[in-house]
Every structure is written in structure tokens, then in C-alpha cells.
Phi, psi and omega in degrees: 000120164330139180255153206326301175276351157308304188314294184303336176277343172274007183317120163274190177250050178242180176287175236145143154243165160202150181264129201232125148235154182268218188289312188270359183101345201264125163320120186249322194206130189252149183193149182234160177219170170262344160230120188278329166258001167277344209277316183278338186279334157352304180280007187229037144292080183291140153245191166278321172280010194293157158261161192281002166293313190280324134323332174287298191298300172328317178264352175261024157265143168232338168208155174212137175253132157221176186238091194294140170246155146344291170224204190267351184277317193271345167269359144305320193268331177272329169290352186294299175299324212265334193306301199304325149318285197287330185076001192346113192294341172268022201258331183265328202253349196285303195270024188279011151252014164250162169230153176310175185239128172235165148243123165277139176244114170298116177324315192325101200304306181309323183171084152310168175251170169233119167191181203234147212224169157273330203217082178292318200276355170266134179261050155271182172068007153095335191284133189268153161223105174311329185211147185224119140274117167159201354283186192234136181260341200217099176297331165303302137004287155310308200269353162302309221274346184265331169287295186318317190268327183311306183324327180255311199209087146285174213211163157256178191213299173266163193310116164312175173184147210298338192227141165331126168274195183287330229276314189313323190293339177273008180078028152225025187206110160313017195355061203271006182255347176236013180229078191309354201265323195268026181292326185306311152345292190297320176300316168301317200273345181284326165295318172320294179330296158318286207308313185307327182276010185241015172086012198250021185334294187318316195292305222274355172311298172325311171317311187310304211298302190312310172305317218275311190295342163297340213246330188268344173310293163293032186008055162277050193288328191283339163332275195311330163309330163256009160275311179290347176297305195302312206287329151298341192286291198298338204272310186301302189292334169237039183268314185269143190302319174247066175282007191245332162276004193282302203273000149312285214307327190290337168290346185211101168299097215247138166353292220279311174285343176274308197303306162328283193298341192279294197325307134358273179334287236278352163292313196292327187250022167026060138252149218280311182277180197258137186256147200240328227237123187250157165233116144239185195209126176237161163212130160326029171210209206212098154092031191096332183269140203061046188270143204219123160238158210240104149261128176263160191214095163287116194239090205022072132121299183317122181328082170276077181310340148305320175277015181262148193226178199205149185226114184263138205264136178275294209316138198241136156177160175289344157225188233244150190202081231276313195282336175282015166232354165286306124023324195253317175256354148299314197280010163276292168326306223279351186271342166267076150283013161277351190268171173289120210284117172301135149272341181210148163243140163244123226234122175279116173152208191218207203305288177333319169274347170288325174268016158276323234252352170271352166275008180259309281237059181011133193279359161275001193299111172290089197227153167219176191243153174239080180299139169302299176332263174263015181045062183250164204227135166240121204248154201275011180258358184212153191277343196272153159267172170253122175284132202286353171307311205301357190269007185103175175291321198288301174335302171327298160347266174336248199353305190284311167330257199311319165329303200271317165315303183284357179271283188297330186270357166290328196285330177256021127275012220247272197306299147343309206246339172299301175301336180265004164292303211286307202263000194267310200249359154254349169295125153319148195255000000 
């Protein structure tokens, strides 16, 4: 057996899990990390301030294994599994002044809930938990990991009710206690869910790719469309090594990372002036009908929410033509000159939509497309994309940041003009 500092030089610099055994073999200790070789050498640091369990726990290794993940979602999620299998006896004496982290699945047959609880086995207040995930060690974590899939498979949270909440109007909550038809809906996405937090990604991926070529077999496209939207959603999220500190930073925007990305941008796209006013445009709706499009407006790095406008789409058709209605509201935008001129526009999409969005658009007009898929950027100087890693993580960041921005606020004016159509056509005359 390899001895104790062999082990520590092959550590790698990825995310993880690792395993600490003793003389006998037995997991003694379970742990997750986002670099796996700073996380573990830790423990063979003596300090002065140490407590004596992490010392105790020290001398009774003998050996350590680990498992490299993807990301930081996945060593969250692998480490759950592994506490729970092995049971780890320091895993129990490290936290006995802590308590785990579980996620509950709510009995409630019609639109179960989700949340994250301490006491899986306590009902008060009547709530029942049909399925208990975990444990979990690190809660920040966690309610990051939950927000991100809420986002992909909405959910509920709260007690039902007779009117729609604020969570539906964002696009995170299926709003299945006031709309009986999306309860089914909600039952997919409360599995979807399970299987991801139980480790089981792969299979329900595999599943996604099959509905979706089923769906497009059957010229089902908006269906399929929105299945490859989710499977892009998932891909991103367990694409990156830190993705759960990234999407801290898109919520909260620092100087220092818009300087980065504007310098990026403005090399990359061999502009001459400093770029300060960014536009991007997603558009909204389900087989064409009730279509909507959205500009979001970022202002040296920042959200300027004032500046954002919404668009009800004129364009008629029988299926949803993403690029004749991006198209349709540039050439709309562009007609408002009290408004501010973009130093860049950003366009939800891949070639086809660059090439909608350039045919409205005045030829000095600095404009590029954002694809999902591999989050590649497409520019009117190449025919080919650039994949948006190569501008950095921060550049990346932005681009998505505003991408997912102008994406939610198309989807809750979407939902605003479907329901008052949807109360329109149910009102008596």
C-alpha cells in the first residue's frame, strides 16, 4: 500500500469526494471537496488551534481514496450517497455539534412540496415527508443546488392555494394547486429532481435525449424544444468545476469581474470604444402562440432594470420561428431613438438567429448570438463559433448572466399575457 504523503502527491485539483480509512479498511471518514488536493492536505497540516477530534481522526488513517467529479454540484451530491452507504463513524463525532442537511419530498398526493429540513422524521405542523434525501453536509450548498434545478424543474414550496404565487410568476413554481392541468407536469419535474439528487443524472439524461428525438420524430418541435432547453440548463450546471460559486457571483456582480469581461469582449470582438450599455433578447412562447420578447440591459456589468422593455410579438404562424420574432423586435427597438444606443447586443441563439438579427439591425451595429448547447458565441466575423470558455470564466459568467436574465424576464411577461388570455376565454360573455 502506498504510504500516507505518496497519496497526498497525486491528489488532483478538481472537485471530489475522499475517503479516509483506517488499519482495517473500514471508511472511517467521508468529505467532499471543490480541489481535492488543497481540501485533503489540510488534514495532515498541524495546527495549534487544531481540536482534538481532527487529530484523533488523524492518526487512525491509514489510507485515502477518492473520486473525482465534475463539478461541485456533484461532489455534493456524491458525497450524500457515500455518507449514507458507509455511515462513517467520524462523520457522526466531526458534526455532533451540527445537524445534517435532508431534502423532503412532501406526501401531498395532487403537488407535493420540496425543502430542506434538519429533522426529516419530524410531522409537525401535519407535514408528512414521503421521500427524505441526504444527508447533506454543507447547506449553502445545497439551497444553491436547488435554486439552480428549481430553475430547470419547477416546484412548489408553499402550502396550496386558490390564485397562482409570486414563485409561478418567476417561472419556478408550476403553479399545479391553481392550475389542475400542470399538476402532472409537477410530478415529472418532483422526479426529475429525486433521480438528480440521488445520483442517478445519467439515466434521466439519457431518457431527456430519447424524448426529445421522440418528440421531434413526431414533429413534436416545441415539445422537443423544450426538452433540449432543460438538457442544456443541466449540462451547464454540471459542466463547470465551481459552478455553485459562479452563480453566486452572477447574482451578485463585482467591478472588478465586468472589467475583466469588458476587456475580453472588447479583444475579442476588436472593439475600438469601451464597452459600457450590453442589450441581450430571448423570446418566449409555446407553438407560436402567445409570443413575447424581452430585452435585458446591463450597464458596466450591472442589471439596469429600468432599462428593460418587453415586446408582444405581431408575427403570426403556425409554429414558433424564433428568428423572424427576434427580428421583429429589434426592428422594433431600433426605431426608438430616445433610447440608448448598445455598445453590443446579445441574441439568444446560434447562427440563424445572428443572422435575423443582422438583417434588421444597422451595419455598424455590434451584435452576436449565444448558443446554450456548448455555450458557444457566434460573430458576424466568422462563420465558425467560438466557444465562450475561451473568453474566461468571468466573460462567460456575464454572457450568461444577462443571457439567463433576458430569458426569465421573457418567460414571466410569457406567463402575464398567456393567463390573461387563458381568463379572457374563460369569462363569461
Amino acid at each position: 500500500m502506498e504510504r500516507i504523503p505518496q497519496k497526498l502527491a497525486k491528489l488532483p485539483k478538481k472537485p471530489g469526494v475522499y475517503f479516509f480509512r483506517n488499519a482495517q479498511g473500514a471508511v472511517i471518514y467521508v468529505g467532499k471537496a471543490n480541489v481535492l488536493k488543497n481540501r485533503v492536505r489540510q488534514y495532515f497540516t498541524k495546527r495549534g488551534d487544531e481540536h482534538h477530534k481532527i487529530t484523533a481522526l488523524r492518526n487512525e488513517i491509514a489510507d485515502i481514496a477518492w473520486i473525482e467529479c465534475e463539478s461541485e454540484v456533484d461532489a455534493l451530491i456524491e458525497e450524500a450517497r457515500y455518507i449514507k452507504k458507509h455511515r462513517p463513524k467520524y462523520n457522526v463525532i466531526l458534526r455532533d455539534d451540527k445537524n445534517y442537511f435532508f431534502v423532503c419530498i412532501t406526501a401531498e398526493k395532487e403537488y407535493p412540496r420540496i425543502f430542506i429540513t434538519h429533522q426529516p422524521d419530524n410531522q409537525k405542523s401535519g407535514v408528512v415527508c414521503k421521500q427524505v434525501i441526504g444527508p447533506f453536509t454543507d447547506g449553502t450548498a445545497l439551497k444553491e443546488t436547488l435554486k439552480m434545478l428549481r430553475n430547470i424543474y419547477p416546484y412548489c414550496t408553499s402550502r396550496p392555494a386558490k390564485r397562482p404565487c409570486f414563485h409561478y410568476h418567476l417561472g419556478r413554481c408550476t403553479g399545479a394547486c391553481a392550475y389542475p392541468a400542470a399538476r402532472a407536469q409537477a410530478s415529472r419535474n418532483i422526479r426529475a429532481i429525486v433521480h438528480i439528487l440521488n445520483g442517478k443524472r445519467q439515466t434521466l439524461l439519457k431518457k431527456m435525449e430519447r424524448d426529445m428525438k421522440a418528440a421531434a420524430r413526431h414533429e413534436q418541435f416545441t415539445k422537443a424544444e423544450e426538452i433540449k432547453r432543460r438538457l442544456d440548463r443541466l449540462h451547464t450546471i454540471f459542466a463547470h468545476t465551481t459552478v455553485i460559486a459562479r452563480f453566486s457571483e452572477i447574482r451578485m456582480p463585482r467591478a472588478e469581474n465586468w472589467e475583466e469581461a469588458k476587456k475580453a469582449l472588447e479583444t475579442f470582438l476588436h472593439i475600438t470604444h469601451p464597452i459600457t450599455r450590453v442589450e441581450c433578447y430571448d423570446i418566449s412562447n409555446i407553438s407560436g402562440k402567445y409570443a413575447v420578447g424581452s430585452m435585458a440591459v446591463f450597464e458596466n456589468g450591472m442589471p439596469n432594470k429600468s432599462e428593460y422593455r418587453k415586446f408582444k410579438i405581431k408575427f403570426s404562424g403556425t409554429e414558433s420561428n424564433d428568428p423572424k420574432m427576434i427580428a421583429e423586435v429589434l426592428s422594433r427597438r431600433i426605431r426608438h431613438a430616445e433610447w440608448k444606443t448598445p455598445d453590443l447586443i446579445v441574441v439568444d441563439g446560434g447562427a440563424t438567429q445572428l443572422a435575423a438579427a443582422r438583417a434588421v439591425l444597422p451595419g455598424s451595429q455590434m451584435v452576436i448570438s449565444l448558443a446554450k448547447q456548448r455555450e458557444e458565441i457566434y460573430t458576424p466575423r466568422s462563420p465558425l463559433p467560438t466557444p465562450a470558455q475561451t473568453l474566461g470564466d468571468t466573460t462567460l459568467l456575464f454572457l450568461q448572466s444577462i443571457r439567463d436574465e433576458a430569458h426569465r424576464f421573457a418567460v414571466s411577461y410569457h406567463r402575464k399575457v398567456r393567463d390573461k388570455n387563458f381568463m379572457r376565454i374563460k369569462s363569461p360573455d
